[in-house]
DSSP file (Angstrom, degrees, kcal/mol; ACC not computed):
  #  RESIDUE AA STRUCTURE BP1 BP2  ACC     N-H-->O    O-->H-N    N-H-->O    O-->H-N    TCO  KAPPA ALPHA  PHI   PSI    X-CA   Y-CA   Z-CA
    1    1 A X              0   0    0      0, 0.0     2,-0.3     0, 0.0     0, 0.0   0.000 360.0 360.0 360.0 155.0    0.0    0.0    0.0
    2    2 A X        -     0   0    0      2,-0.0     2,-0.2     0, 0.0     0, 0.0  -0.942 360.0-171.2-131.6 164.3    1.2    3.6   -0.4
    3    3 A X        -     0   0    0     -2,-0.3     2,-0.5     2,-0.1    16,-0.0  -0.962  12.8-140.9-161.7 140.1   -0.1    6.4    1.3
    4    4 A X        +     0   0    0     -2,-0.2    16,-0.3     2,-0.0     2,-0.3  -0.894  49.9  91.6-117.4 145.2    0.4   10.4    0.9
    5    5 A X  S    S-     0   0    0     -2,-0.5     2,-0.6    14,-0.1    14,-0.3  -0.883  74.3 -47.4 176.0-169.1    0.6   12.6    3.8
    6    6 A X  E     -A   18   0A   0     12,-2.0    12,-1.1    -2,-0.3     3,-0.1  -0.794  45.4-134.1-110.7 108.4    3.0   14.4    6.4
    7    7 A X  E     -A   17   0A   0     -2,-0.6    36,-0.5    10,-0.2    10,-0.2  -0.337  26.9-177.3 -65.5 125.0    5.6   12.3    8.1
    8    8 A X  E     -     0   0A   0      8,-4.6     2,-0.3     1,-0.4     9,-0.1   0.789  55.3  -8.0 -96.3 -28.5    5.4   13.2   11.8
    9    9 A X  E     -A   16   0A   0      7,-1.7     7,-1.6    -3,-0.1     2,-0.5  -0.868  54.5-147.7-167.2 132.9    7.7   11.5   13.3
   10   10 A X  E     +A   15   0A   0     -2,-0.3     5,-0.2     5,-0.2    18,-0.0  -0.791  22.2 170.2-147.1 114.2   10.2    8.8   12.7
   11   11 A X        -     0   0    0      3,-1.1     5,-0.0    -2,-0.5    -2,-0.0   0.116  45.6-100.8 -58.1 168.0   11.5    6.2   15.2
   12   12 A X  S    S+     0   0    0      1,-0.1    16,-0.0    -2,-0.0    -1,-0.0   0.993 119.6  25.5 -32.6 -98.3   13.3    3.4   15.4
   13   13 A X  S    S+     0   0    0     15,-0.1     2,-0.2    14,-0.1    16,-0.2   0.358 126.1  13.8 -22.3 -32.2   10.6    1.2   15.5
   14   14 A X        -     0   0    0     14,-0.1    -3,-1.1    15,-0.1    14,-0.3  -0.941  56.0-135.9-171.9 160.3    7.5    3.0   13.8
   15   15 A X  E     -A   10   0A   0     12,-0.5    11,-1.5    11,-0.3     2,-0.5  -0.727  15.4-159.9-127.8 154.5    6.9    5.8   11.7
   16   16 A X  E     +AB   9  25A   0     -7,-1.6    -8,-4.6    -2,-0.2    -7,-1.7  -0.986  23.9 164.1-139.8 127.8    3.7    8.3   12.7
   17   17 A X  E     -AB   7  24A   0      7,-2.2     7,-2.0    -2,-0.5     2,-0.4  -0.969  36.0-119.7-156.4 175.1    2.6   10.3    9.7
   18   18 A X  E     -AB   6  23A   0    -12,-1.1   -12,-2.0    -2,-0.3     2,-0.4  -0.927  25.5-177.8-128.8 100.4   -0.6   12.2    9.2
   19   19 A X  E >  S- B   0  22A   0      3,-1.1     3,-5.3    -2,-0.4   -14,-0.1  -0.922  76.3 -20.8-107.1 136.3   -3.4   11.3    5.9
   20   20 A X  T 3  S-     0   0    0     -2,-0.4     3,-0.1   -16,-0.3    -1,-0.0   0.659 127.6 -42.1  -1.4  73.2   -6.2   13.5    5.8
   21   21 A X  T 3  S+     0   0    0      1,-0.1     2,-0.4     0, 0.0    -1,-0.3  -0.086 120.7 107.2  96.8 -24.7   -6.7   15.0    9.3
   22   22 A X  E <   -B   19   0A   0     -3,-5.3    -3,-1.1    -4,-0.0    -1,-0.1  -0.725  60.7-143.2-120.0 158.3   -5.8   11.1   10.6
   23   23 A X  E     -B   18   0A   0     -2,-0.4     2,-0.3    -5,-0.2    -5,-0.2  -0.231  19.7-177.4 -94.6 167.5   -2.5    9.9   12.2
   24   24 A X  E     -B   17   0A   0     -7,-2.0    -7,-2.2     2,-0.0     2,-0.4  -0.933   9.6-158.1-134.7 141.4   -1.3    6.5   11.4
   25   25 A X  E     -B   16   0A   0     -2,-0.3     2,-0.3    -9,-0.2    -9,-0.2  -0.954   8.3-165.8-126.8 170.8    1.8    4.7   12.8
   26   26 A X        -     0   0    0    -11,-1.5   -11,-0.3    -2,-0.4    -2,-0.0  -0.835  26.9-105.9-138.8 144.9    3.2    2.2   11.1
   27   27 A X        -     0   0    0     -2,-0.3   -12,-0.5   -13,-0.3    -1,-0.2   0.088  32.4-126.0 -34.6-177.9    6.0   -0.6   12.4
   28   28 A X  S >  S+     0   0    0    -14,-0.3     3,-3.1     3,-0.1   -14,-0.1   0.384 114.0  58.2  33.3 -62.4    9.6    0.3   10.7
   29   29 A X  T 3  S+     0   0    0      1,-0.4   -15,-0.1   -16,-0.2   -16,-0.0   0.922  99.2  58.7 -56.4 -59.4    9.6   -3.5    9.3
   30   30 A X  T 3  S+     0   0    0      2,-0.1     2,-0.4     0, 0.0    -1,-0.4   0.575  95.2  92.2 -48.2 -12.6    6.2   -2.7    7.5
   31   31 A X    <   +     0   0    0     -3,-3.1     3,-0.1     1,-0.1    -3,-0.1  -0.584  41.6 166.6-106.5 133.4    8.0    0.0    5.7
   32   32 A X  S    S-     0   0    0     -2,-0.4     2,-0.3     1,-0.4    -1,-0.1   0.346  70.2 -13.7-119.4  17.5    9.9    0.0    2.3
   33   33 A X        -     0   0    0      2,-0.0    -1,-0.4     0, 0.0     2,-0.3  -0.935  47.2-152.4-174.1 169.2   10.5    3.4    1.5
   34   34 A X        -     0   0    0     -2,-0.3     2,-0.5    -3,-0.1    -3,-0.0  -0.840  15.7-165.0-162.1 141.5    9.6    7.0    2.4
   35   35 A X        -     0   0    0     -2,-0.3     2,-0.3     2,-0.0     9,-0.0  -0.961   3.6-156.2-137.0 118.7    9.7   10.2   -0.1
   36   36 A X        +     0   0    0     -2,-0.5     3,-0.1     1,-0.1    -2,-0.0  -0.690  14.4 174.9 -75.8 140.3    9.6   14.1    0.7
   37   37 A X  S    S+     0   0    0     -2,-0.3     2,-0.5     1,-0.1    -1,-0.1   0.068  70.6  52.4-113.0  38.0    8.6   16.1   -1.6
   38   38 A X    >   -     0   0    0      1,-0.0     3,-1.0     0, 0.0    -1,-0.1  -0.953  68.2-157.6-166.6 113.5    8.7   19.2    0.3
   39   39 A X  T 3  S+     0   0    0     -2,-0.5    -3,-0.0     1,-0.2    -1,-0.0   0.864  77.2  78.4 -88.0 -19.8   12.0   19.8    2.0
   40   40 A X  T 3   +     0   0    0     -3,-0.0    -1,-0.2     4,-0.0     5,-0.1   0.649  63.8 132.0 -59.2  -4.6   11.0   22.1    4.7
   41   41 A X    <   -     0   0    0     -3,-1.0    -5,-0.0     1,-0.1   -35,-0.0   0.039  58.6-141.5 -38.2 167.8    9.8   19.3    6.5
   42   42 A X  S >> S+     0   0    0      2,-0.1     3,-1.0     3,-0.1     4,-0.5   0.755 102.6  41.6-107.7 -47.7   10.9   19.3   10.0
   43   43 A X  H >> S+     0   0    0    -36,-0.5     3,-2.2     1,-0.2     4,-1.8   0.988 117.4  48.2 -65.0 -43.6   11.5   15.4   10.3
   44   44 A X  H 3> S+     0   0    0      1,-0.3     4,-0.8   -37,-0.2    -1,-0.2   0.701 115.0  53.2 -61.8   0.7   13.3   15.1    6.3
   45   45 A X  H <4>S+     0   0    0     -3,-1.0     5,-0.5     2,-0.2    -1,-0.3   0.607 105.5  46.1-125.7  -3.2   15.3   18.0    7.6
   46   46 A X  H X<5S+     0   0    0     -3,-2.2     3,-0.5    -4,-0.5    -2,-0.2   0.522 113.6  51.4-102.4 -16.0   16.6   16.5   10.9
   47   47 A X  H 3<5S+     0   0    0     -4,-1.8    -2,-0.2     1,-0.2    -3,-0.1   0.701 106.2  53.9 -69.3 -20.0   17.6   13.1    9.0
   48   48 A X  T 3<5S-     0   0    0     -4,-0.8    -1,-0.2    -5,-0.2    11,-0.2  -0.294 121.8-112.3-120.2  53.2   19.3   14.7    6.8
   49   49 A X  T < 5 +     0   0    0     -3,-0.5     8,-3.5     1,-0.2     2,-0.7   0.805  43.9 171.0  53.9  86.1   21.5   16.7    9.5
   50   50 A X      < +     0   0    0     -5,-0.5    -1,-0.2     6,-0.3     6,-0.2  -0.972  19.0 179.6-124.5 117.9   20.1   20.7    9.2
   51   51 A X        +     0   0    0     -2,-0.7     5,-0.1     4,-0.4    -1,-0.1   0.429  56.5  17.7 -88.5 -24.4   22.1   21.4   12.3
   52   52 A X  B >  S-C   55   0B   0      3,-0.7     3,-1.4     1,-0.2     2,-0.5  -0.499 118.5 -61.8 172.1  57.3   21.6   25.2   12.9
   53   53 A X  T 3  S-     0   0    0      1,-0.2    -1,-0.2    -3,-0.1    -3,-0.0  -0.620 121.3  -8.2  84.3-146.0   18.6   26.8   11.1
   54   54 A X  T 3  S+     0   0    0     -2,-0.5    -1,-0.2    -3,-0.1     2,-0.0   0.396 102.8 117.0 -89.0   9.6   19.0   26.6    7.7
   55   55 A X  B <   -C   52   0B   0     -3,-1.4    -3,-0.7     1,-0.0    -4,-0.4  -0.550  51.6-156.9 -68.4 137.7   22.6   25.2    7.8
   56   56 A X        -     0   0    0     -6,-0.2    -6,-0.3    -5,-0.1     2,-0.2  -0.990   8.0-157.9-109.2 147.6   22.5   22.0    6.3
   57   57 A X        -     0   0    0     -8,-3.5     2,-0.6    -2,-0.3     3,-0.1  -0.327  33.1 -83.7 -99.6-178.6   25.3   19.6    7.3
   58   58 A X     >  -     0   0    0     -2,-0.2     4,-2.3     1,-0.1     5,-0.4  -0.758  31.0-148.2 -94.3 105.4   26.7   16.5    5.7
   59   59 A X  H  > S+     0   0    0     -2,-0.6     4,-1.1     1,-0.2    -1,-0.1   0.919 101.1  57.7 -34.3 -44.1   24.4   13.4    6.7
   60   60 A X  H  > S+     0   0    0      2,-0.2     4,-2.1     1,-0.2    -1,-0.2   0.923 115.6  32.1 -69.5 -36.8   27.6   11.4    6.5
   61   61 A X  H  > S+     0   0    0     -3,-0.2     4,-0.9     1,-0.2     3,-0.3   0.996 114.1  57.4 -58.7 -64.2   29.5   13.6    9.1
   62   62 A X  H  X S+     0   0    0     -4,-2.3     4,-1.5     1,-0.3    -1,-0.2   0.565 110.2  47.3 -72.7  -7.8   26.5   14.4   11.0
   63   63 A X  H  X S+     0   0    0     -4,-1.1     4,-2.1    -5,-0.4     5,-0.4   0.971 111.5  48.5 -65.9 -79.9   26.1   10.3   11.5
   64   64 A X  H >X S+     0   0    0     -4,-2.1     4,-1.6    -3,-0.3     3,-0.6   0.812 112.2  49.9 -50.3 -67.1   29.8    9.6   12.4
   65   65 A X  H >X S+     0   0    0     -4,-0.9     3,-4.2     2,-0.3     4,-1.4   0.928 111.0  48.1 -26.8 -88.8   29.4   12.5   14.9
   66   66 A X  H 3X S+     0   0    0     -4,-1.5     4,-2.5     1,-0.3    -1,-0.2   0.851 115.9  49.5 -30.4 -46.4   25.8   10.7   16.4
   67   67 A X  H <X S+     0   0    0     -4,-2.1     4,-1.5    -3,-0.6    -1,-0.3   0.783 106.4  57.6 -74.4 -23.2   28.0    7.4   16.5
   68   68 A X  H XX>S+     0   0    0     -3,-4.2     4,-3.8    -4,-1.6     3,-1.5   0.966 105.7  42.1 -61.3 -72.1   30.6    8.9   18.3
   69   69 A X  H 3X5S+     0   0    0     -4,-1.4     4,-1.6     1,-0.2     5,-0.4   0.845 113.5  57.2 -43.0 -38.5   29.0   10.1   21.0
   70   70 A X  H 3<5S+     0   0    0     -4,-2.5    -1,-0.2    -5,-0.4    -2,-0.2   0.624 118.9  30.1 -62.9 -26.5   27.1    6.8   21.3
   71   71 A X  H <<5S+     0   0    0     -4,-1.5    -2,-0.2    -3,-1.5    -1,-0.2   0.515 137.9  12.0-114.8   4.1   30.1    4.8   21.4
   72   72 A X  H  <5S+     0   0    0     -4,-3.8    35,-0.6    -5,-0.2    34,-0.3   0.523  91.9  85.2-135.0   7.2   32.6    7.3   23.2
   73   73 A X     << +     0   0    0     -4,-1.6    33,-0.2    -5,-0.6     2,-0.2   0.975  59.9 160.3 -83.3 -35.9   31.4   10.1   24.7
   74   74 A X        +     0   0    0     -5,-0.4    -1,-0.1     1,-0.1    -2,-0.1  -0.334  29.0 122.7  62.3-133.9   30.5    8.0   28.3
   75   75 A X     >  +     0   0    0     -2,-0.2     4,-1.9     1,-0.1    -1,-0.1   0.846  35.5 130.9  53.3  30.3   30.1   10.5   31.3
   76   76 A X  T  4 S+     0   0    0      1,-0.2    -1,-0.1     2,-0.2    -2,-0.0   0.930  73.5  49.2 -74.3 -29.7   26.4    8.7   31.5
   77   77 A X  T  4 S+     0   0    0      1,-0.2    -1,-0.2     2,-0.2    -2,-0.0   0.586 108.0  52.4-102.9   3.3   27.3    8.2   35.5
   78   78 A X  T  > S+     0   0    0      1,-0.2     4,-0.8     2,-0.1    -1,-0.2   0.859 112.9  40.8 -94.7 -47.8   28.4   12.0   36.1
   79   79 A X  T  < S+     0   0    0     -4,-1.9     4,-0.4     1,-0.2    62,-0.2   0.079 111.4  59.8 -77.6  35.8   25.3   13.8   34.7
   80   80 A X  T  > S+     0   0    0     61,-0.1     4,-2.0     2,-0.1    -1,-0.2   0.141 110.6  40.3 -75.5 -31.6   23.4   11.0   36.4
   81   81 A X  T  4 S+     0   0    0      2,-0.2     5,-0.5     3,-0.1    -2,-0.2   0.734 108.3  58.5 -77.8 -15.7   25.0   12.4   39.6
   82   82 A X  T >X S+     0   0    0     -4,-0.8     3,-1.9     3,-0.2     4,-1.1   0.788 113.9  42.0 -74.3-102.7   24.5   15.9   38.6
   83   83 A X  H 3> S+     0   0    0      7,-0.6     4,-1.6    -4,-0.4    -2,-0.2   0.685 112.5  49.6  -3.7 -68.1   20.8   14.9   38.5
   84   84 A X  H 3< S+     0   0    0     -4,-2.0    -1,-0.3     2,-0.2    -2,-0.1   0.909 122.9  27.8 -69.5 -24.7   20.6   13.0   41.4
   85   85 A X  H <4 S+     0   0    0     -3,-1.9    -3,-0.2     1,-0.1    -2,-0.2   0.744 137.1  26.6 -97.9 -68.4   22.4   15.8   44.0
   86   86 A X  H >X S+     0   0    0     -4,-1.1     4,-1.0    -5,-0.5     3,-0.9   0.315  85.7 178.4-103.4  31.1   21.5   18.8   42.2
   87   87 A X  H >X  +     0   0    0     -4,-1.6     4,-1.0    -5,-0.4     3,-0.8   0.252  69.8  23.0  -6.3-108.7   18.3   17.8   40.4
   88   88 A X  H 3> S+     0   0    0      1,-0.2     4,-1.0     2,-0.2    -1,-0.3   0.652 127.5  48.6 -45.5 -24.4   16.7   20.6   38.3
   89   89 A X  H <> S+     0   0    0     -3,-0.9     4,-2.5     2,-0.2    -1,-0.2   0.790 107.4  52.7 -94.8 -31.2   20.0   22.6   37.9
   90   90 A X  H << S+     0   0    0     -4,-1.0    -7,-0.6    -3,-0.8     4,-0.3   0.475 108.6  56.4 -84.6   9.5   22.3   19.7   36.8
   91   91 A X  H  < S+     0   0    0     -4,-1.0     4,-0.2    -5,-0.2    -2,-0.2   0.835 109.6  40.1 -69.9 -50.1   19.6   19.2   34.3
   92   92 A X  H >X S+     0   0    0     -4,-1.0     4,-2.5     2,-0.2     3,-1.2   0.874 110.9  61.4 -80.6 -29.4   20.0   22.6   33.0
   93   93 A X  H 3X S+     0   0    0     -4,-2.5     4,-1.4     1,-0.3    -1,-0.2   0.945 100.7  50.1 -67.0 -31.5   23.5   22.3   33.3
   94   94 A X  H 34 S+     0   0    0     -4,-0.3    -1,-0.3     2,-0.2    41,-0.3   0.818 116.2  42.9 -56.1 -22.8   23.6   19.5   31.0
   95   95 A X  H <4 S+     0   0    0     -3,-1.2    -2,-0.2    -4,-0.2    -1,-0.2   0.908 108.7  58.5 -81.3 -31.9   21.5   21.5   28.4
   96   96 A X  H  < S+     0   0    0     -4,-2.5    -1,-0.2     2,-0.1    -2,-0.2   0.718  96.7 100.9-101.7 -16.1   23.4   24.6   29.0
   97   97 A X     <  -     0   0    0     -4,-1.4     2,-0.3    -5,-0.4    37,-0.1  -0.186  60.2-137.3 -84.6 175.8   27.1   22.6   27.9
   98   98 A X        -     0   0    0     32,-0.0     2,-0.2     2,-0.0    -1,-0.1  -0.784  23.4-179.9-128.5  80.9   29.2   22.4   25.3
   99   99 A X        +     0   0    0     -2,-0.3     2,-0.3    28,-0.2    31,-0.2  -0.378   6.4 162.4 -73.9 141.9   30.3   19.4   24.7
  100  100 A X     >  -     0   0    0     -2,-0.2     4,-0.9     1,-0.1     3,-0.1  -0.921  50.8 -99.9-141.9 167.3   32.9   18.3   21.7
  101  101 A X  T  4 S+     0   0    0     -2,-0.3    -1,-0.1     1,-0.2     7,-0.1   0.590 115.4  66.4 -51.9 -22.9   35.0   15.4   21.0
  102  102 A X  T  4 S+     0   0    0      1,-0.2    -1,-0.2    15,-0.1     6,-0.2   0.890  92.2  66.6 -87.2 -52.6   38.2   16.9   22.3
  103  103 A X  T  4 S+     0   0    0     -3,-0.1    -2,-0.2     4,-0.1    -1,-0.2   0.894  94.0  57.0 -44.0 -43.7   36.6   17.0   25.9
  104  104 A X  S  < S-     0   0    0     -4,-0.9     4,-0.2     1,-0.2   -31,-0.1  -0.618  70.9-148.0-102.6 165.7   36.4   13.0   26.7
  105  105 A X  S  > S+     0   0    0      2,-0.2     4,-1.7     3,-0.1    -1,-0.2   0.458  92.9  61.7-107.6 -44.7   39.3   11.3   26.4
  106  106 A X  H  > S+     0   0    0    -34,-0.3     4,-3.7   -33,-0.2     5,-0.2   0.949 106.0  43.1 -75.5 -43.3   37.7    8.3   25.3
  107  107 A X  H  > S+     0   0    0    -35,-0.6     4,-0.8     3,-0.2    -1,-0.2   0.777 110.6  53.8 -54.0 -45.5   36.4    9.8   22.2
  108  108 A X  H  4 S+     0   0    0     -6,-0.2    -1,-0.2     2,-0.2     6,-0.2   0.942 118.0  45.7 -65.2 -53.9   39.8   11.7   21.3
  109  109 A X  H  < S+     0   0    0     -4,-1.7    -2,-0.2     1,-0.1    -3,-0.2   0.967 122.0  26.4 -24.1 -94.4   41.4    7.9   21.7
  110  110 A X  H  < S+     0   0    0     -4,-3.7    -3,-0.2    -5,-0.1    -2,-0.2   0.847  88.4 100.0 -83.5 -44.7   39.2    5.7   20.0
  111  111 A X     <  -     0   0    0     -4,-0.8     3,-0.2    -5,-0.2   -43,-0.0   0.149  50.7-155.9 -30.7 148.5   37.3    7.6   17.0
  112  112 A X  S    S+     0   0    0      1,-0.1     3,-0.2     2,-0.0    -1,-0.2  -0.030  80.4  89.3-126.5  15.1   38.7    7.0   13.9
  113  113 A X    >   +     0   0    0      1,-0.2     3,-2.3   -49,-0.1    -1,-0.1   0.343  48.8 137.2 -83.8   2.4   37.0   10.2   12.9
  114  114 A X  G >   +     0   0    0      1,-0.3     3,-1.3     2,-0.2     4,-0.2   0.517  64.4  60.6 -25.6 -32.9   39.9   12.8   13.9
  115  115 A X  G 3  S+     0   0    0      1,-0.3    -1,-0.3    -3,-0.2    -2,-0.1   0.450  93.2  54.5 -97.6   7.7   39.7   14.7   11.4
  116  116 A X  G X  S+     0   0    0     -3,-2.3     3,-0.9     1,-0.1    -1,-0.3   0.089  76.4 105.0-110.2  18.2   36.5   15.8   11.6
  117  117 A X  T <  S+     0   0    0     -3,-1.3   -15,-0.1     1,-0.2   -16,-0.1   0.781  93.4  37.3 -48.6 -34.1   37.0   17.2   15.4
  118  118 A X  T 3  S+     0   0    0     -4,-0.2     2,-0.4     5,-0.0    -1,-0.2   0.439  86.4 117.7-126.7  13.1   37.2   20.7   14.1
  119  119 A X    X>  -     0   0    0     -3,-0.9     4,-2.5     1,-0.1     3,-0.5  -0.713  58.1-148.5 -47.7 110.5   34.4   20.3   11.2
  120  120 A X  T 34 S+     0   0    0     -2,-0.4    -1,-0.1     1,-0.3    -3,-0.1   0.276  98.8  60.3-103.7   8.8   31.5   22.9   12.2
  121  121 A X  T 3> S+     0   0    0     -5,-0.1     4,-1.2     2,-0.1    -1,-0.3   0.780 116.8  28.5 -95.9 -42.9   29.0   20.2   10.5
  122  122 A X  H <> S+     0   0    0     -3,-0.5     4,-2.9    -6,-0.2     5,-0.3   0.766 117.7  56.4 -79.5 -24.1   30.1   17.2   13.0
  123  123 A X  H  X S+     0   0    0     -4,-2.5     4,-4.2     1,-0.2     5,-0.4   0.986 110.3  48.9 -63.9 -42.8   30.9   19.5   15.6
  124  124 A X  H  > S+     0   0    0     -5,-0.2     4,-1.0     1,-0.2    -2,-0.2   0.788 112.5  39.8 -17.1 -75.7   27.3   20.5   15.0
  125  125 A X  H  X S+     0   0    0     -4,-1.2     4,-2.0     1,-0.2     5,-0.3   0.804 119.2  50.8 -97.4 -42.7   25.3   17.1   15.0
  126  126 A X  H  X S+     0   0    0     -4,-2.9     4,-2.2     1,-0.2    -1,-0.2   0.920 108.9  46.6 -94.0  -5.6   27.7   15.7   18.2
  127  127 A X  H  X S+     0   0    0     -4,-4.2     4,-5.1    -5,-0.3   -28,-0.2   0.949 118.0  47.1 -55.0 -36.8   27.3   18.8   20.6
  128  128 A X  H  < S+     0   0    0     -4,-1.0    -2,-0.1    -5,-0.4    -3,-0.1   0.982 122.5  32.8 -64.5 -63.7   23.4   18.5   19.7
  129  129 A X  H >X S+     0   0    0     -4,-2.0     4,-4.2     2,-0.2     3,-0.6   0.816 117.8  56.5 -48.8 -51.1   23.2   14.6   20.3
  130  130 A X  H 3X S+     0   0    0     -4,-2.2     4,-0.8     1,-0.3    -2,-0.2   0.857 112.1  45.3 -12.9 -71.6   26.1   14.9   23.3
  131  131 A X  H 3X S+     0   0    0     -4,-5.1     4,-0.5     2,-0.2    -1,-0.3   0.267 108.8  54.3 -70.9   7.1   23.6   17.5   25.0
  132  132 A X  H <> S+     0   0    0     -3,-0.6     4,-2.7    -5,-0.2     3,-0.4   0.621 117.5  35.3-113.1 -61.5   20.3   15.2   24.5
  133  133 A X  H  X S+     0   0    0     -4,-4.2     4,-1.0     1,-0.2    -2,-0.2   0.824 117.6  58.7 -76.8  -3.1   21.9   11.9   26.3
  134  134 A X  H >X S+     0   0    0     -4,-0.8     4,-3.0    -5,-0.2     3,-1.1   0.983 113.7  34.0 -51.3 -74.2   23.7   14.5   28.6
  135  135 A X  H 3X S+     0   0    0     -4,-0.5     4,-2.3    -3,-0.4    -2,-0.2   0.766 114.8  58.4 -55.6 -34.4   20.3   16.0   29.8
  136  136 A X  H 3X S+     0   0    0     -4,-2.7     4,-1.0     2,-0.2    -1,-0.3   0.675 108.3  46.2 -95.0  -4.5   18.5   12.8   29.6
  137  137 A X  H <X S+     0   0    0     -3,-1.1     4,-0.6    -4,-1.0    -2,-0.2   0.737 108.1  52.2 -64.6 -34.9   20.8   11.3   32.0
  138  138 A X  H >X S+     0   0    0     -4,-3.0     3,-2.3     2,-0.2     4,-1.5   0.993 106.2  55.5 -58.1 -79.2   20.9   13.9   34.4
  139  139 A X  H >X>S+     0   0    0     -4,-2.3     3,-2.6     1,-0.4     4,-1.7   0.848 100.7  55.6 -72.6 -45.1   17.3   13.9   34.6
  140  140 A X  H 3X5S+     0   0    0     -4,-1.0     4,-0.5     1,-0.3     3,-0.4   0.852 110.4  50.4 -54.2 -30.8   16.8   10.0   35.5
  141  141 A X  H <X5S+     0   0    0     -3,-2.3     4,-1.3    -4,-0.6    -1,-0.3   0.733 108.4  56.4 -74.4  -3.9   19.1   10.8   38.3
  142  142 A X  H <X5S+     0   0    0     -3,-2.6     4,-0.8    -4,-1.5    -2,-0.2   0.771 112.4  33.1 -24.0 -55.3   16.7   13.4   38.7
  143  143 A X  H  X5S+     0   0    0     -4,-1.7     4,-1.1    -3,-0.4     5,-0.2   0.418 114.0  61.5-109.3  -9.2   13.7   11.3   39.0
  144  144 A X  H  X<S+     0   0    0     -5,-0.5     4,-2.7    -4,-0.5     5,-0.3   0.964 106.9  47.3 -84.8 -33.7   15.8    8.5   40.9
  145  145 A X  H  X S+     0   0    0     -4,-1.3     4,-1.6     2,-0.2    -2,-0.2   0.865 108.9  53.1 -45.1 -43.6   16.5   11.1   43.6
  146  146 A X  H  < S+     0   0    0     -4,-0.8     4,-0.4     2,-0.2     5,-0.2   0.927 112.8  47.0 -34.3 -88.9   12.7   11.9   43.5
  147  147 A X  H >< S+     0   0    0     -4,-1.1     3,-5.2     1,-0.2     4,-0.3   0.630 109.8  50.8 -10.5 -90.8   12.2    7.9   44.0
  148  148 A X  H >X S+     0   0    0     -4,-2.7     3,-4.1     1,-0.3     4,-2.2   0.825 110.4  51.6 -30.5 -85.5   14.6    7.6   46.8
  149  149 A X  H 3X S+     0   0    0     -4,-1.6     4,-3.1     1,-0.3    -1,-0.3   0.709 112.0  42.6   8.4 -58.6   12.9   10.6   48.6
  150  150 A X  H <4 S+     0   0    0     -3,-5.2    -1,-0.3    -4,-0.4     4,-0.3   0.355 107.9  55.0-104.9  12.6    9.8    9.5   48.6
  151  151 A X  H <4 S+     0   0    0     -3,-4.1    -2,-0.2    -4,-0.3    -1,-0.2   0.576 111.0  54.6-112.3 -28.3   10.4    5.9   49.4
  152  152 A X  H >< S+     0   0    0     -4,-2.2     3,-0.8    -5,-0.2    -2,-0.2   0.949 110.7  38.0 -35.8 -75.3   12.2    7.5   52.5
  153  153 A X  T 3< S+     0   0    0     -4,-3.1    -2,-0.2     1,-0.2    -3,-0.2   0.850 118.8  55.3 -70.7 -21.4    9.4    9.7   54.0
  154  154 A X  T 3         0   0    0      1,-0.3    -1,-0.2    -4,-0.3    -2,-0.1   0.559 360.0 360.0 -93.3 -10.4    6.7    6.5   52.9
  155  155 A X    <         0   0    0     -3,-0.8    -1,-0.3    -4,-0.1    -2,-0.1   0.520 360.0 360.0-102.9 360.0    8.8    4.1   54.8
């Protein structure tokens, strides 16, 4: 089946897009293709790595950047300690940094990407990505502090 309408979102797992006035999602697996025609989209224009506005970056960097951070960046159990001690302000302070590949150690090491450290299209894509699992680590020690708290006063 084919179907035309406004891709809303797209997951891992399932794709959510929009045919006259009703939303659909769909499995990944179900899927054999998907076609813009309209580039202003907001989802075709974050797969294909628009970084900044109208800057568009290089997919292929802004990928190797996303995979960096995912296999080097680490520091998941320091913003989870930020969260958990200083809850809503190591949260923002995770939003508020600026992280790059040159900061971790691990990342500077192992990446076989050096030479796109000082690329303003990967720097781009792995502060943005860097700062999302930053923030979202911090906040689960956020919400484990919560836990703890309230499993304290309940007990």
């Amino acid at each position: 089946m084919q179907f035309k309408g406004e891709v809303l979102k797209i997951k891992k797992n399932k794709v959510k897009f929009l045919v006259e006035d009703l939303e659909y999602t769909i499995p990944s697996s179900d899927i054999f293709g998907i076609y813009f025609d309209k580039e202003p989209n907001p989802v075709y224009r974050e797969l294909m790595g628009y970084a900044n506005g109208d800057e568009l970056t290089d997919p292929e960097k802004c990928m190797k950047a996303q995979m960096d951070v995912k296999a080097f960046h680490g520091k998941e159990f320091g913003n989870f300690a930020l969260g958990f001690f200083f809850g809503i302000i190591g949260v923002i302070g995770c939003a508020v940094s600026s992280p790059g590949p040159q900061n971790g150690a691990d990342t500077y090491m192992l990446s076989e990407n050096k030479e796109l450290f000082n690329d303003p299209a990967y720097l781009a894509c792995y502060k943005k990505k860097a700062r999302s699992k930053s923030v979202g680590d911090a906040a689960i020690g956020w919400v484990a502090s919560i836990l703890l708290l309230v499993a304290i006063i309940g007990s």
